[in-house]
C-alpha positions as CSV (number, residue, x, y, z in Angstrom):
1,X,-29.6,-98.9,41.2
2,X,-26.1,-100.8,42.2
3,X,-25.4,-104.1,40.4
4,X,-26.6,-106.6,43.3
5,X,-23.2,-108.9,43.6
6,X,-24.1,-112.3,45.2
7,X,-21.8,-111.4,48.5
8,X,-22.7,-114.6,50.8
9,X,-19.5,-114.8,52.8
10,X,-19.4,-112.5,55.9
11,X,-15.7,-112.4,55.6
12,X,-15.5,-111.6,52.2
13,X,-18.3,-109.0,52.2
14,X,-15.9,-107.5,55.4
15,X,-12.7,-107.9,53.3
16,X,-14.2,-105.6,50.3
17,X,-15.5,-103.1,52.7
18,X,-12.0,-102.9,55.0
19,X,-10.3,-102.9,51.2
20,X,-12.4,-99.8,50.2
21,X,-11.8,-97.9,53.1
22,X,-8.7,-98.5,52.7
23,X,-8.6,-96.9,49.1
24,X,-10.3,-94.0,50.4
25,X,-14.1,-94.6,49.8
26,X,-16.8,-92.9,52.1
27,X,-18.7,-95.9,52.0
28,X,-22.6,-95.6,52.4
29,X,-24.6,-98.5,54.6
30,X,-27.6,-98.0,52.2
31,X,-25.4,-98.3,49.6
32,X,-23.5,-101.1,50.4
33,X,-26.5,-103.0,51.6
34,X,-28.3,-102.7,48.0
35,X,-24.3,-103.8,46.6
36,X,-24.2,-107.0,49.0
37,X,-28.1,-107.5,48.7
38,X,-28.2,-107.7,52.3
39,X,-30.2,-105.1,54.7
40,X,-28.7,-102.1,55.9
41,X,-29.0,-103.4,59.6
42,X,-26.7,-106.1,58.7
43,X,-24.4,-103.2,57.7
44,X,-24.3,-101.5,60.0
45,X,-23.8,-104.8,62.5
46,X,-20.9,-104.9,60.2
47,X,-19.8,-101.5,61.4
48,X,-20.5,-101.3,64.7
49,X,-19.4,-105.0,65.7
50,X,-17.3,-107.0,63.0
51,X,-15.2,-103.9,61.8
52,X,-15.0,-102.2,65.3
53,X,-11.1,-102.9,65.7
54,X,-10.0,-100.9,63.0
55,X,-9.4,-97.1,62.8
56,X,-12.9,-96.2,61.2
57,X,-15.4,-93.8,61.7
58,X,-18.8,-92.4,60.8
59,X,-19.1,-88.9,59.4
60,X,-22.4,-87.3,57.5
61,X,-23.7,-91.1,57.4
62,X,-20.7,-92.3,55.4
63,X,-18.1,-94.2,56.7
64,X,-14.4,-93.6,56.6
65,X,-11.1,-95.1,57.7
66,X,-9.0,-92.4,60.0
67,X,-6.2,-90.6,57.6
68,X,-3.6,-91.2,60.1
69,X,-4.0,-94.7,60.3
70,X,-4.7,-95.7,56.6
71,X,-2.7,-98.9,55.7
72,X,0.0,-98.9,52.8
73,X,0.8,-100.6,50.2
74,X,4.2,-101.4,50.8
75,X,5.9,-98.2,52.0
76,X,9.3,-99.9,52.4
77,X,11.8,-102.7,51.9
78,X,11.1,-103.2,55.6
79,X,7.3,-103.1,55.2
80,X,7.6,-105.8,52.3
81,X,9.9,-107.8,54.2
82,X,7.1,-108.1,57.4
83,X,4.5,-108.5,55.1
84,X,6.5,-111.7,53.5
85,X,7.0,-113.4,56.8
86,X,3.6,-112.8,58.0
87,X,2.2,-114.3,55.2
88,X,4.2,-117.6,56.0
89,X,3.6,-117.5,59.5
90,X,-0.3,-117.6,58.4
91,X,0.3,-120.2,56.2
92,X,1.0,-122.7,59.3
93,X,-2.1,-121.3,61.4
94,X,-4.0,-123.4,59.2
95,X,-6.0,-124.4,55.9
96,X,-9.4,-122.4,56.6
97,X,-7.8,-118.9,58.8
98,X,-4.9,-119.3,56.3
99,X,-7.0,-118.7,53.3
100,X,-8.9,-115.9,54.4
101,X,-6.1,-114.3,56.1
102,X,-4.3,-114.3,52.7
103,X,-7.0,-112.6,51.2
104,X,-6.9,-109.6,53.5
105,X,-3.3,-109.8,52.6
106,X,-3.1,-109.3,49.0
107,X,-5.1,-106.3,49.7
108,X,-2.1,-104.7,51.3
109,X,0.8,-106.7,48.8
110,X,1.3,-106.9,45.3
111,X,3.7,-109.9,45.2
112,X,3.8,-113.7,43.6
113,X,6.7,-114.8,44.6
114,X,7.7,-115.0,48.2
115,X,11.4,-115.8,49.6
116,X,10.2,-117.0,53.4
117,X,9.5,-120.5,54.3
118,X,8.0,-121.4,57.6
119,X,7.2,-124.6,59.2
120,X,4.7,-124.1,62.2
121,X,2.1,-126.2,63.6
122,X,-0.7,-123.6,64.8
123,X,-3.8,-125.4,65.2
124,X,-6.7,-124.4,62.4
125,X,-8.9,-121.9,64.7
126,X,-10.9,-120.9,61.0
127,X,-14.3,-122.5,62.3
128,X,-14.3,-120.0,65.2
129,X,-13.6,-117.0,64.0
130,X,-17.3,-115.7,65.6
131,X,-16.4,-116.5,68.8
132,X,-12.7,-115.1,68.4
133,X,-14.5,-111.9,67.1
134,X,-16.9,-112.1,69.9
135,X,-14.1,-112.6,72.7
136,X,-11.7,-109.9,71.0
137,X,-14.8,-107.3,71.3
138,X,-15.3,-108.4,75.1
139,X,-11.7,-108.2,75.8
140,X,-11.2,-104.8,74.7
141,X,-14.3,-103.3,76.1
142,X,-13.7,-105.5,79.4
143,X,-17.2,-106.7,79.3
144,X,-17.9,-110.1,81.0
145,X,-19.5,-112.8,78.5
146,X,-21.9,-115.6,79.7
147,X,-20.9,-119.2,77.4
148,X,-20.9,-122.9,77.0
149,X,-18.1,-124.8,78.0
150,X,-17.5,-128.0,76.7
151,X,-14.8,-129.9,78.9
152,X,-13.8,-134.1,78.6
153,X,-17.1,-135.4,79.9
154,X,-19.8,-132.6,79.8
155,X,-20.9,-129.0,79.4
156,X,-21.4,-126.1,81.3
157,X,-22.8,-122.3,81.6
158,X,-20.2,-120.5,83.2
159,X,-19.5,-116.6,83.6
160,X,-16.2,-114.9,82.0
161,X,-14.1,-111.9,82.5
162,X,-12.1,-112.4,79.3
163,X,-8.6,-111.0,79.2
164,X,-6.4,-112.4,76.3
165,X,-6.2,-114.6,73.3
166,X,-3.3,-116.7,73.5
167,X,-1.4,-119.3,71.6
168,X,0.7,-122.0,73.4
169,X,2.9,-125.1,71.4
170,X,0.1,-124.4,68.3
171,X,-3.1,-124.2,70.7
172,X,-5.2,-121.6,71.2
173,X,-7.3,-120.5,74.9
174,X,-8.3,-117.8,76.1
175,X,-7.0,-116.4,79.3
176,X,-10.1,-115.4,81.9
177,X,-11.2,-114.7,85.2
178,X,-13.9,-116.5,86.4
179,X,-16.7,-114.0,87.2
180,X,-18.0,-116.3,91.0
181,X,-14.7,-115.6,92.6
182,X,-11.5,-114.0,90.0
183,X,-9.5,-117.1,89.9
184,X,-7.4,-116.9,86.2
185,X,-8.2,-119.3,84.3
186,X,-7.2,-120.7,81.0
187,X,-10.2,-122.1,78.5
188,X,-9.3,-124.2,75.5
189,X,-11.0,-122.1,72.6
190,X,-12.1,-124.3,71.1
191,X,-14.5,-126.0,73.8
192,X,-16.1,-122.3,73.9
193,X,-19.3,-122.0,72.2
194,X,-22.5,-120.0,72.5
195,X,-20.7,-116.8,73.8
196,X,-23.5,-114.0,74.8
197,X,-22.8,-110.3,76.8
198,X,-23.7,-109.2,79.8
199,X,-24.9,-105.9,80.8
200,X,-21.8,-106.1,83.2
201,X,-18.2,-104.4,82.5
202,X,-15.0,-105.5,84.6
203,X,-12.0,-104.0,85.7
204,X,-9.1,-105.4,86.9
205,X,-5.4,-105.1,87.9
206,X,-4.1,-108.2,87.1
207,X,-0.6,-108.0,85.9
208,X,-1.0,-110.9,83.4
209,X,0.8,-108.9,80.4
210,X,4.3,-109.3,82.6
211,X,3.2,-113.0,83.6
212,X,2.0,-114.0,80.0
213,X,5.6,-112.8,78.9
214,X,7.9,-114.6,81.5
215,X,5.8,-118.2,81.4
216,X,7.0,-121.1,79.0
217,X,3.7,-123.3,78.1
218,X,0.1,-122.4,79.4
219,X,0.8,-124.4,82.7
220,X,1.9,-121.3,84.4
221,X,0.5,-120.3,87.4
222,X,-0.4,-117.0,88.8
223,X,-0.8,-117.9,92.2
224,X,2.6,-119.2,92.6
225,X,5.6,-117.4,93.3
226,X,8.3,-117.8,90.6
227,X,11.2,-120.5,91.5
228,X,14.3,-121.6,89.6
229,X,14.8,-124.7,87.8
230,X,18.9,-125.1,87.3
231,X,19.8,-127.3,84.3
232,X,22.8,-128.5,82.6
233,X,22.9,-128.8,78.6
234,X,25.1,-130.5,76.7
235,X,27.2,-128.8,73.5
236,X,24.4,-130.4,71.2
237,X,21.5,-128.6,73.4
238,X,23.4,-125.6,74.6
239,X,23.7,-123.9,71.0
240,X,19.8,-123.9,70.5
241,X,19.1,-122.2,74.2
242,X,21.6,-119.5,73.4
243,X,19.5,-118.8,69.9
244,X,16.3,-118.8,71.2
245,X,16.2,-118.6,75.2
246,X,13.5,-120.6,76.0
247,X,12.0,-118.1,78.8
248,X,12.6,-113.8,79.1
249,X,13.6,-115.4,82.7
250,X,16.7,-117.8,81.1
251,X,20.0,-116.7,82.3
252,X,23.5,-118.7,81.7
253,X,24.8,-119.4,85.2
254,X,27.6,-120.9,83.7
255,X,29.6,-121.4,80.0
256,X,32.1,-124.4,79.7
257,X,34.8,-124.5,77.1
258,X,33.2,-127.3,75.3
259,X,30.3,-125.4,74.7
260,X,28.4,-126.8,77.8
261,X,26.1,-124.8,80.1
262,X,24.2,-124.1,82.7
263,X,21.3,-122.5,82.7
264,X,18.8,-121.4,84.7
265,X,14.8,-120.0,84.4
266,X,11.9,-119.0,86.7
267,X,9.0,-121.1,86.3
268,X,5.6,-121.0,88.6
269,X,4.4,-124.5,87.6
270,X,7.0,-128.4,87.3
271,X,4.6,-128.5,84.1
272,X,6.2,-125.5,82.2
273,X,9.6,-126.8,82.3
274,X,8.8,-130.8,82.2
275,X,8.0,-131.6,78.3
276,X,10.7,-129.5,77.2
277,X,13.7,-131.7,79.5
278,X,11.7,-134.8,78.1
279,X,12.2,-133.2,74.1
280,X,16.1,-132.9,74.9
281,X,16.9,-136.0,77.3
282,X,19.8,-136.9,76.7
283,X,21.6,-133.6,76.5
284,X,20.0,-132.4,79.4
285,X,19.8,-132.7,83.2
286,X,18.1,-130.8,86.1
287,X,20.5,-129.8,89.0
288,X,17.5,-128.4,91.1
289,X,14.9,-129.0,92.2
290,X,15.2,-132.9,92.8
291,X,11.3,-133.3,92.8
292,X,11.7,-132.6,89.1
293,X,14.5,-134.6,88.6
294,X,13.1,-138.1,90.6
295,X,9.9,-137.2,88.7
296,X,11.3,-137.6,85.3
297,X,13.2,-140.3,85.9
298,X,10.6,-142.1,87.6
299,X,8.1,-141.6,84.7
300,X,11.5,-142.8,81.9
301,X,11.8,-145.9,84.2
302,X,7.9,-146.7,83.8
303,X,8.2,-146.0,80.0
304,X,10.8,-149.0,80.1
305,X,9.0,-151.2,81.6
306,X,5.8,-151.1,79.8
């Protein structure tokens, strides 16, 4: 009989079966479930649900990971590089994902010592990780999901089409129709609780990949049609919008011989562009639209008078 280990951790009972699929193994449930001394039921829930994203399959009641798609070591410089940077990008998703992300990491690298350095603020989402499993299973399989919603004063039972997990200035939500009449919605993730399936599956033609990459914060808007915001930078601002753009829809209208410019992006919402002329006031200044420019100013002339 298999020496029972004391496996009590879903995550790290997942991590050594991914990791031995990985290697190669044909990996038993029977097996495994005398190994984690857990029943084979809860295997195979392991299988069919928790482990259902990656490449694997079941053959002569043993399962395998797909040949094609079996991850390496570190095939490359380039491989070893991406694997450095990720690691550091994890490290700033915070303390509880970052510490079972890095395990499933040093499955795939051998290394101590790591050149990269990152300084991100990315909200700790390790205390959901069920419901992201949950949502990630609905998402793919476009089924709608029945949960509790906790917004600034109560709860409620509502009904989901979910259609993406995304990350905005460090927060996660996940991106939905609601199932009564197909408005998009965004849901703060962590307010989502109790998550259950319905016999129901959704399709849908939403073009929210294209949207999701030209918005700038999760105010966007999918009802709106896009309009321009024109803004001049100063020298001091203009270097740091010519790195990093701060939309796919940024285009430089005009470059000044002082290193000025003017640029201008699409927005769909006064929201996506507001915060981030407040961060660089006072090396920046909206041309058009005036709403956005008497609304700023009108909210810096109430900050000093308070």
């Amino acid at each position: 009989m298999a020496y029972k280990h004391d496996y009590d951790k879903i995550l790290t009972r997942l991590t050594i079966i991914l990791s031995r699929l990985n290697d190669g193994e044909a990996l038993s449930v029977s097996e495994l479930a005398k190994e984690f001394n857990v029943s084979e039921r809860t295997v195979q829930r392991d299988f069919n649900e928790r482990l259902m994203s990656f490449p694997i399959y079941q053959d002569k009641k043993r399962w395998k990971m797909q040949q094609g798609y079996r991850l390496e070591k570190s095939t490359s410089v380039e491989d070893a590089v991406v694997l450095d940077i990720m690691e550091k990008l994890i490290e700033g998703a915070g303390q509880t994902f970052s510490m079972k992300a890095q395990h499933l990491l040093s499955k795939i690298k051998n290394q101590s010592l790591n050149p990269f350095y990152t300084k991100l603020d990315i909200e700790d989402i390790g205390d959901k990780l069920k419901e992201v499993q949950q949502l990630e299973r609905a998402i793919k399989s476009k089924q709608k999901i029945q949960c509790a919603y906790t917004f600034e004063t109560f709860s409620k039972t509502i009904d989901l089409k979910p259609l993406k997990i995304v990350n905005y200035e460090g927060f996660w939500y996940l991106i939905a129709l609601d199932d009564r009449n197909d408005m998009l919605k965004k849901y703060y993730l962590k307010n989502i609780s109790q998550i259950a399936f319905k016999q129901d599956h959704f399709t849908t033609d939403a073009p929210l990949d294209q949207l999701l990459e030209n918005s700038i914060s999760v105010w966007f808007d999918d009802k709106v049609e896009p309009y321009p915001v024109l803004m001049d930078l100063s020298p001091e601002a203009s270097k740091y919008f010519k790195r990093k753009p701060i939309s796919n829809t940024q285009t430089i209208e005009a470059l000044r011989d002082d290193g000025s410019m003017t640029v201008r992006v699409q927005i769909t919402d006064d929201m996506e562009i507001i915060p981030i002329i407040k961060y660089w006031i006072p090396h920046i200044k909206v041309l058009e639209p005036q709403r956005i420019r008497d609304r700023i100013v009108e909210e810096l002339e109430g900050y000093l008078l308070r």
